[in-house]
C-alpha beads as a LAMMPS data file, in Angstrom:
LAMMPS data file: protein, C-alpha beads

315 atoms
314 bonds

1 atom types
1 bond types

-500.0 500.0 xlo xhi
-500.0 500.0 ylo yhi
-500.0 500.0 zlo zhi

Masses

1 110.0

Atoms # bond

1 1 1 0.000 0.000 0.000
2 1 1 2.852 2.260 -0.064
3 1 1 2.763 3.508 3.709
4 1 1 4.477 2.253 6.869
5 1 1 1.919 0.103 9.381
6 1 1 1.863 3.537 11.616
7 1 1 0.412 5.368 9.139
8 1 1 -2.543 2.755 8.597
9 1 1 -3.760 2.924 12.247
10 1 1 -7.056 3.765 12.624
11 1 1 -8.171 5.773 16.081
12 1 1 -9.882 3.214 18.072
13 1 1 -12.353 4.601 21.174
14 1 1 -14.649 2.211 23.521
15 1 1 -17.677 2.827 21.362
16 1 1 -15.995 1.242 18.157
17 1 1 -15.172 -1.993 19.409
18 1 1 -17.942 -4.278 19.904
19 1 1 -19.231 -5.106 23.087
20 1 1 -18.557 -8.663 23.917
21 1 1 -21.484 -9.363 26.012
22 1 1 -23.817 -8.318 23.998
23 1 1 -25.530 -11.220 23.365
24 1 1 -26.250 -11.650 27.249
25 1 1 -26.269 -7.502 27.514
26 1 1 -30.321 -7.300 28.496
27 1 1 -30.031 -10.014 31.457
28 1 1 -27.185 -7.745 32.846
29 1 1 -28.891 -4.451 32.134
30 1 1 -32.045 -6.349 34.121
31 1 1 -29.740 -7.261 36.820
32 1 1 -28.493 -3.741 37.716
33 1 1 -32.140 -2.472 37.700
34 1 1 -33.348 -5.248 40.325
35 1 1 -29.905 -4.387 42.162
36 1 1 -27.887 -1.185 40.744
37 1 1 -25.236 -2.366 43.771
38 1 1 -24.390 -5.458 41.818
39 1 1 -20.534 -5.368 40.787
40 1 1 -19.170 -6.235 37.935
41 1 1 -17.261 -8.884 39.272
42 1 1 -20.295 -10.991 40.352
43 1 1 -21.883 -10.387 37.061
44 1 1 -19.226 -12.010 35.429
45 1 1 -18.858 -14.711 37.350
46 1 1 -22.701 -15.782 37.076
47 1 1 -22.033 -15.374 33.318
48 1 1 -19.161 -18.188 33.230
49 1 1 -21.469 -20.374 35.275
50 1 1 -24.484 -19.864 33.125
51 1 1 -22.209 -19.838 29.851
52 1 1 -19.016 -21.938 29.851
53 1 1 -16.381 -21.544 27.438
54 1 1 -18.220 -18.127 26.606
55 1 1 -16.536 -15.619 28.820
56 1 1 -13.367 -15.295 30.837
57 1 1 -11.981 -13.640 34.200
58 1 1 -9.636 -11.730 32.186
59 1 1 -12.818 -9.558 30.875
60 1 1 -13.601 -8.068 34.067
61 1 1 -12.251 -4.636 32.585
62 1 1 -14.124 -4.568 29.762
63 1 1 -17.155 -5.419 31.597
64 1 1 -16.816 -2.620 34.090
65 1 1 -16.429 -0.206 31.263
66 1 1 -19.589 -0.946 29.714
67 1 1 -21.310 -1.002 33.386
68 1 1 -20.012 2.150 34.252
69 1 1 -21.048 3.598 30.708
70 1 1 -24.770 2.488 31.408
71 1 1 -24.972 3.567 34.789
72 1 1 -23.689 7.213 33.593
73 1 1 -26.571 6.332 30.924
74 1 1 -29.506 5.134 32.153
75 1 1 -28.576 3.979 35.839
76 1 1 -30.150 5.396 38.962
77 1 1 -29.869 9.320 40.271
78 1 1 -26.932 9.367 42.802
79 1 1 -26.652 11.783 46.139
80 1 1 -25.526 14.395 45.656
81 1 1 -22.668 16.090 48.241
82 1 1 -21.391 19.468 47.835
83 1 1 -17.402 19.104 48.822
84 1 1 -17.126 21.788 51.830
85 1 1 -14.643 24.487 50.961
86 1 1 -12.853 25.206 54.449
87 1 1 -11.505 28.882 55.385
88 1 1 -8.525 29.405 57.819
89 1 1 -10.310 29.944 61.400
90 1 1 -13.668 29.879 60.484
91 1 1 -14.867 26.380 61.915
92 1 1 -14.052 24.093 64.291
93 1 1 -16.359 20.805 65.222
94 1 1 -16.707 18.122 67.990
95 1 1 -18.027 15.170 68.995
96 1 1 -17.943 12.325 71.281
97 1 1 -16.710 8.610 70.549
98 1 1 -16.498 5.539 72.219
99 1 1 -13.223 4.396 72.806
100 1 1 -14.286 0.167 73.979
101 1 1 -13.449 -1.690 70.918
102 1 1 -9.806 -0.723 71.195
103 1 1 -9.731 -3.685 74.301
104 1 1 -7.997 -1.235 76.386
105 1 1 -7.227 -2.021 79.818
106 1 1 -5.712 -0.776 83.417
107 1 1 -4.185 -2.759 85.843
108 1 1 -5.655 -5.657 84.025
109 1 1 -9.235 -4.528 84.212
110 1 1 -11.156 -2.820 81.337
111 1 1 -11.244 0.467 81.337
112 1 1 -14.426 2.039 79.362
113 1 1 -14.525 5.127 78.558
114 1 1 -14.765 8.235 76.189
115 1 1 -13.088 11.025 74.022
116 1 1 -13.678 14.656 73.387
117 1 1 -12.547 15.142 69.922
118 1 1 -12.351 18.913 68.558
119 1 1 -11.033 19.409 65.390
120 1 1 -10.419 22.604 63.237
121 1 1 -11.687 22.291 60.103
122 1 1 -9.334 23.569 57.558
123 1 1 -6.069 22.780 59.442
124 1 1 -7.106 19.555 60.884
125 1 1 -5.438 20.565 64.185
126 1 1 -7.330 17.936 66.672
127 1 1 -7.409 18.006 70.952
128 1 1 -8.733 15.066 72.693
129 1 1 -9.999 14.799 76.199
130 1 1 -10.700 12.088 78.642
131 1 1 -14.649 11.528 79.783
132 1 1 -17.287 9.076 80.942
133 1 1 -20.393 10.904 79.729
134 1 1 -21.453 12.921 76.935
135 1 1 -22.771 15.343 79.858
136 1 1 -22.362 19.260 79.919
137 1 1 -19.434 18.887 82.069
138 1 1 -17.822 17.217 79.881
139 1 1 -18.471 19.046 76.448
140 1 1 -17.095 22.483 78.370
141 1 1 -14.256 21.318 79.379
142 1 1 -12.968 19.521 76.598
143 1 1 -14.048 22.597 74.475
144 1 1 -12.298 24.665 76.828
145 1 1 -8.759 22.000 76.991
146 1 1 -8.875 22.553 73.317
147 1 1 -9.183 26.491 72.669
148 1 1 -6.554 27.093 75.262
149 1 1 -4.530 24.310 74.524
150 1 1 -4.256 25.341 70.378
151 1 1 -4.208 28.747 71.505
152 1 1 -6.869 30.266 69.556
153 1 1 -11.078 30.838 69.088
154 1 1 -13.016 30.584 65.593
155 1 1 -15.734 32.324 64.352
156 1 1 -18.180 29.185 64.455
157 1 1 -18.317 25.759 66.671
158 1 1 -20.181 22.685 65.120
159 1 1 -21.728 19.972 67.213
160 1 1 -24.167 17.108 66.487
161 1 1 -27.271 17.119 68.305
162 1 1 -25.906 16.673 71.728
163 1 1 -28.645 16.856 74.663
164 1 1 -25.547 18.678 76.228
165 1 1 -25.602 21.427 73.689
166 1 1 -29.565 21.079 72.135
167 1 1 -32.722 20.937 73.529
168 1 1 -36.511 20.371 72.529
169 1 1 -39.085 23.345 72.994
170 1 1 -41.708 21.487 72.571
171 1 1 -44.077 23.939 71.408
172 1 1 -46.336 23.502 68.349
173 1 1 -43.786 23.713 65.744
174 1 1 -40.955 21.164 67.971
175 1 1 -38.058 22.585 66.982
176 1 1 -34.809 22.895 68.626
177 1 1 -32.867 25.773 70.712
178 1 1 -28.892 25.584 72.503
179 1 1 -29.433 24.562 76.494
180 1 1 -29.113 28.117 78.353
181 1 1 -25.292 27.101 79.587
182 1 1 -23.923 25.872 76.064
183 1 1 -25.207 29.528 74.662
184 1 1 -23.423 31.081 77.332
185 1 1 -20.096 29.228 76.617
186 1 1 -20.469 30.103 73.084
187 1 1 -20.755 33.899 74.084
188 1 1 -18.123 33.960 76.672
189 1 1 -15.997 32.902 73.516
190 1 1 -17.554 35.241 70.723
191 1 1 -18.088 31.666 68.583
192 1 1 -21.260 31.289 66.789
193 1 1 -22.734 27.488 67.577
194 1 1 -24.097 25.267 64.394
195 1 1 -25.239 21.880 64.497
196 1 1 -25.456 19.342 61.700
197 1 1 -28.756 18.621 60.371
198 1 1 -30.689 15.148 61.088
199 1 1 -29.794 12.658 59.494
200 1 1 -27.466 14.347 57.510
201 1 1 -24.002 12.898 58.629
202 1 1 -21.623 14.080 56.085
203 1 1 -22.468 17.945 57.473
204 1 1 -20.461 16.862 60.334
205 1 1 -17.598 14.973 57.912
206 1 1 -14.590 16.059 59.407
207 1 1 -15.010 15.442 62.973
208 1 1 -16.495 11.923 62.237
209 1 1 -13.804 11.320 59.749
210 1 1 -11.305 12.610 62.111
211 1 1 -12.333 9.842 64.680
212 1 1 -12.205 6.947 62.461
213 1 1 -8.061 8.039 61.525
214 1 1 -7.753 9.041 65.197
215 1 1 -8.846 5.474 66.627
216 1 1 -7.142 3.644 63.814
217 1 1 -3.948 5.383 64.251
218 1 1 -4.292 4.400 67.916
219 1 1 -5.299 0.868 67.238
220 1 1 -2.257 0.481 65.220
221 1 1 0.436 2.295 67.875
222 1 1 -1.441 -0.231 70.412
223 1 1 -0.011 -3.022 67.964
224 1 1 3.068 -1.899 67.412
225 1 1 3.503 -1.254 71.271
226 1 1 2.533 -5.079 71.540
227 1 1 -0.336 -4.807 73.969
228 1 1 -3.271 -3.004 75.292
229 1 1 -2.521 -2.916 79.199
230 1 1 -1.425 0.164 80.950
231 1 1 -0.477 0.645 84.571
232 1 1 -2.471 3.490 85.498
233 1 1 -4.893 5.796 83.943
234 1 1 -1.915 8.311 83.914
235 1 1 0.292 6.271 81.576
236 1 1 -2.503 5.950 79.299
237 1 1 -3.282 9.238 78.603
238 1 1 0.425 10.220 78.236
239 1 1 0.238 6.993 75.384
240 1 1 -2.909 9.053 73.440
241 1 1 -1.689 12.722 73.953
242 1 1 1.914 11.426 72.791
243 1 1 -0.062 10.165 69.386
244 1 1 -1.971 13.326 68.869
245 1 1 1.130 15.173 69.382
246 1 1 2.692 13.502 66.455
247 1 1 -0.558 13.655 63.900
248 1 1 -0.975 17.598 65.144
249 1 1 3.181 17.681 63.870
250 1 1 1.961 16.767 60.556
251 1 1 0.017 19.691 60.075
252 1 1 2.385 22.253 60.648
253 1 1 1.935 24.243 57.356
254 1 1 -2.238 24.833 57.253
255 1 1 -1.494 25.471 60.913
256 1 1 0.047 28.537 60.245
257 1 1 -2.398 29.874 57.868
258 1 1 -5.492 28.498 60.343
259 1 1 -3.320 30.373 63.638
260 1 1 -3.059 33.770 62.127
261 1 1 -7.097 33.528 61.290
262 1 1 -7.844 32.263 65.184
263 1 1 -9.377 35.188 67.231
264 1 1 -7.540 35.531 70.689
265 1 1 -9.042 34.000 73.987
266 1 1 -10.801 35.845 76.406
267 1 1 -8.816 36.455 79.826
268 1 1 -9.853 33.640 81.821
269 1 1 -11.717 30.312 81.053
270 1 1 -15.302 30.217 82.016
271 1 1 -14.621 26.968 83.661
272 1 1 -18.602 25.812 84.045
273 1 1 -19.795 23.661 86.456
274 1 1 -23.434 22.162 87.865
275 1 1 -23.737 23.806 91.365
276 1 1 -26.243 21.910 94.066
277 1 1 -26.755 22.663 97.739
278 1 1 -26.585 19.709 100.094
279 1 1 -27.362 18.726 103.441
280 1 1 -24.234 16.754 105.207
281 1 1 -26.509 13.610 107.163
282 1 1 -26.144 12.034 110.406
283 1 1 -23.906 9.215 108.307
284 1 1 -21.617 12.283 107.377
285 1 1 -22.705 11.222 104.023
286 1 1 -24.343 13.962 100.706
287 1 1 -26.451 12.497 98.125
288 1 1 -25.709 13.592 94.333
289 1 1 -28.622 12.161 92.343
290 1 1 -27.881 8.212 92.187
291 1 1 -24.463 8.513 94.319
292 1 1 -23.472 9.011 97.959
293 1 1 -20.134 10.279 98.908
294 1 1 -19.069 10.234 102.281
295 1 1 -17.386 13.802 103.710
296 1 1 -15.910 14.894 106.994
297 1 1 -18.008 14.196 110.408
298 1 1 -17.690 17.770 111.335
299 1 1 -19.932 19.032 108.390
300 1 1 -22.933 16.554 109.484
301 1 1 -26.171 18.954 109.695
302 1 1 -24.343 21.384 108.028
303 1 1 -25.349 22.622 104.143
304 1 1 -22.453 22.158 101.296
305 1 1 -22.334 23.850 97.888
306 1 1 -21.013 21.284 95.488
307 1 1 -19.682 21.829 92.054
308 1 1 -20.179 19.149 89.645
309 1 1 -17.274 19.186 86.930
310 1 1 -16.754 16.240 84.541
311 1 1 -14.666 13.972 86.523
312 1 1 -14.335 15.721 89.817
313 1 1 -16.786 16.674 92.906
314 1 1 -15.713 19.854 94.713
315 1 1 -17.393 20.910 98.280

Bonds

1 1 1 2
2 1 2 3
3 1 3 4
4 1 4 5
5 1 5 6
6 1 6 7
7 1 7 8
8 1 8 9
9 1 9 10
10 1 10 11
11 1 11 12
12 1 12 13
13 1 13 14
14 1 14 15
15 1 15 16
16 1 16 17
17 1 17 18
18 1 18 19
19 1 19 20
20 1 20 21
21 1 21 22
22 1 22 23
23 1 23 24
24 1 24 25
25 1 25 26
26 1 26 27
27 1 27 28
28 1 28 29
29 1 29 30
30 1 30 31
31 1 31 32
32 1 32 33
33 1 33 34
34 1 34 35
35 1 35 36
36 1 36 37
37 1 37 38
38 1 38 39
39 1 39 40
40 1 40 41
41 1 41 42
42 1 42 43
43 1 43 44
44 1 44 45
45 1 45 46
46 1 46 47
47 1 47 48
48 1 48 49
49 1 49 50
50 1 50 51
51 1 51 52
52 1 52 53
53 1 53 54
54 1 54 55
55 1 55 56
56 1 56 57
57 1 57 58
58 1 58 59
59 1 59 60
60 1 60 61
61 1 61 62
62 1 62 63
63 1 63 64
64 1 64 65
65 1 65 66
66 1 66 67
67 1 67 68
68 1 68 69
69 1 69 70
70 1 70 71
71 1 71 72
72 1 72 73
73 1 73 74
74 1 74 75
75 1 75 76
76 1 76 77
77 1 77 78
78 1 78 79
79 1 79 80
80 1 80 81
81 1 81 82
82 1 82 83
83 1 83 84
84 1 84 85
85 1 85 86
86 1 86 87
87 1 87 88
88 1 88 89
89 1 89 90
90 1 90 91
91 1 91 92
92 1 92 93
93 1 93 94
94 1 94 95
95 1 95 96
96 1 96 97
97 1 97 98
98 1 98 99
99 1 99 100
100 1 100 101
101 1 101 102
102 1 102 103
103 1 103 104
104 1 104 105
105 1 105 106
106 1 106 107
107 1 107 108
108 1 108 109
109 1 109 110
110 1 110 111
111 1 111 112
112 1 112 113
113 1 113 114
114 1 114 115
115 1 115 116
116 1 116 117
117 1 117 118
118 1 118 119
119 1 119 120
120 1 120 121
121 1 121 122
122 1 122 123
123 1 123 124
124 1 124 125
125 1 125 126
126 1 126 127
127 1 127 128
128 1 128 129
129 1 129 130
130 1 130 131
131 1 131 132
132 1 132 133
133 1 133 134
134 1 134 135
135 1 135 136
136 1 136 137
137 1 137 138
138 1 138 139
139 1 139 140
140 1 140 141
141 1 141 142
142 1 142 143
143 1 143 144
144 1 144 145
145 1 145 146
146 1 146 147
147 1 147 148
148 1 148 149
149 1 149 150
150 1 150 151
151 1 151 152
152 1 152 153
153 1 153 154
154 1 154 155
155 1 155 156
156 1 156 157
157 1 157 158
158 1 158 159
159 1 159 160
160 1 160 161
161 1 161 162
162 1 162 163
163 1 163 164
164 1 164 165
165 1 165 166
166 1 166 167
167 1 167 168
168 1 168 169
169 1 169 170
170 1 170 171
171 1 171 172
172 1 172 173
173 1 173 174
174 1 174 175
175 1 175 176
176 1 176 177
177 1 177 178
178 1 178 179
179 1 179 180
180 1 180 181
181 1 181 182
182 1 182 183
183 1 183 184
184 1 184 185
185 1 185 186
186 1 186 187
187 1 187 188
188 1 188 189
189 1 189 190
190 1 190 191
191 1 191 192
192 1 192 193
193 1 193 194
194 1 194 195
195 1 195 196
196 1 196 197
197 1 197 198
198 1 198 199
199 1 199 200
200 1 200 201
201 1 201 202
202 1 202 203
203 1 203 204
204 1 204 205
205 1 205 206
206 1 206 207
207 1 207 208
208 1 208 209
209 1 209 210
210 1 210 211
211 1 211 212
212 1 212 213
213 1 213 214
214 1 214 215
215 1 215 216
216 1 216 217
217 1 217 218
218 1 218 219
219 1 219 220
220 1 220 221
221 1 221 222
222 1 222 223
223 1 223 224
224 1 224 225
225 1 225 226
226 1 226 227
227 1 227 228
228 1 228 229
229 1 229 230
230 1 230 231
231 1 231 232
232 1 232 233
233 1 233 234
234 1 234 235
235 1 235 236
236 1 236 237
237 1 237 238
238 1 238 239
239 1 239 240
240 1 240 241
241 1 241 242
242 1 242 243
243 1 243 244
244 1 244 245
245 1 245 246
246 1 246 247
247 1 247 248
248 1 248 249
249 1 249 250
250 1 250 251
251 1 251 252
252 1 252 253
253 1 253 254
254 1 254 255
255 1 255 256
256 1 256 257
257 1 257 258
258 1 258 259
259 1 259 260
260 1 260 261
261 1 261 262
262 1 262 263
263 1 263 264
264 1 264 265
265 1 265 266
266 1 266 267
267 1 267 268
268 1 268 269
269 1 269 270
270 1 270 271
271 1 271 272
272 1 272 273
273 1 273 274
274 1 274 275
275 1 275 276
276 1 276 277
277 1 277 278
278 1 278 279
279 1 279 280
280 1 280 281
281 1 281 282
282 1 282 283
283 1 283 284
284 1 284 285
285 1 285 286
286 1 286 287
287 1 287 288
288 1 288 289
289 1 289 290
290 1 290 291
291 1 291 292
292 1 292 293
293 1 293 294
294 1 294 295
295 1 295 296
296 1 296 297
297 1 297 298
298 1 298 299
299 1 299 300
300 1 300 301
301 1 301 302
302 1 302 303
303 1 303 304
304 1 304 305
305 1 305 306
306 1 306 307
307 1 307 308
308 1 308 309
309 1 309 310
310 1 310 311
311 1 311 312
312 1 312 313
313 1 313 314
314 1 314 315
């Protein structure tokens, strides 16, 4: 013909070669409407079954290109999520997790518990706190631990819908308001509190995101330690605080930007508390709802003022 093999190529796309399941192309197109989940990979393999000699494994490709080119097609409407565009020092967000599943344990006993996790959003600058309830008590100070700790306040705070943040009116139209006491710790901090809607998980992405890496980076330091048993509370927490300390090192560069955003803190913590008067009884005993804690003789018949913080009862 005169011209070199190069020259004769032809441009080849998807939609010029023929599709090699097309004689079996309606039972799969029927399949992905009874199940649009159905991979490719189980398709195929029902079609060797049904059809030996017809197909092989090695046309798994293929087959996902013409799957993906129908769903784009024809297939079902998909969610759609708007990626969140983060701004230096505009958001930060929180939440509580459950820490059993990592098997840890103190002094050979298991130790349940929780941890505050409060994240800013475009750094990814994280502070963690040890609780035992998602109470009040617990959100403050772990809020507080974390501003003072990163050194810095942004414009907005986003929770779930914690009972420790949000309450029900209950009027006609049930909606829901901030508990008086997490509105105040917002003001005493200028931050403006949001909450995720319903149902809606992805609105709080980066804080639930940040506690699935946070737990799996900890689950794997646990392994490379070579167990899960710590002498004392103490040496655990020094173990989890070392870890953030090394994933907040990471993030050294958006830090920067996200530090020079940060509004300073006010002048003193508002350190919150629950406050309750009690009478001291004949047993030199006080009752706090479901507990009794036993205090000096010399106070019996005497009234205390108690200050209920997270982890600590002060008289």
């Amino acid at each position: 013909m005169g011209k070199l093999p190069s020259q004769l190529k032809q441009p080849r796309t998807p939609l010029s070669r023929k599709n090699p399941f097309e004689q079996d192309w309606e039972w799969e197109v029927a399949q992905l409407e009874r199940d649009p989940a159905l991979q490719a990979t189980t398709l195929l393999a029902l079609l060797i079954e049904q059809h030996p000699g017809r197909y092989r494994p090695t046309q798994i490709v293929t087959l996902r290109r013409h799957i993906a080119r129908w769903r784009a097609l024809h297939g079902p409407e998909r969610e759609v999520i708007f990626e969140q565009v983060h701004t230096p020092g505009e958001r930060a967000q929180s939440d509580f997790t459950h820490m059993n599943e990592l098997g840890i344990t103190i002094a050979g006993e298991p130790f349940p518990h929780l941890i505050y996790h409060f994240v800013f959003t475009y750094s990814n600058m994280e502070a963690v706190t040890l609780c035992f309830s998602e109470s009040f008590e617990a959100l403050a100070e772990g809020l507080e631990h974390a501003l003072w700790h990163l050194g810095g306040v942004p414009e907005q705070h986003r929770t779930d819908h914690l009972t420790a943040a949000v309450r029900q009116t209950h009027r006609k139209e049930d909606r829901e308001e901030w508990t008086v006491r997490y509105q105040a710790l917002m003001d005493h901090y200028g931050m403006r509190p949001t909450w995720n809607n319903q149902g809606i998980a992805h609105e709080n992405g980066d804080v639930e995101q940040a506690h699935h890496r946070f737990k799996e980076a900890l689950d794997q330091a646990l392994r490379v330690r070579g167990n899960r048993e710590f002498a004392s509370r103490a040496d655990y927490w020094h173990f989890v605080c070392d870890l953030v300390s090394r994933r907040n090192r990471t993030r050294v560069a958006r830090w920067h930007e996200e530090q020079a955003e940060l509004r300073p803190l006010p002048r003193l913590p508002l350190a919150p508390c629950k406050e309750v008067q009690v009478r001291v009884s004949r047993e030199r005993s006080i009752h706090l709802g479901s507990n009794v804690y036993s205090v000096p003789s010399r106070l019996i018949g005497t009234k205390l003022l108690v200050r209920l913080h997270a982890q600590t009862i002060e008289g």
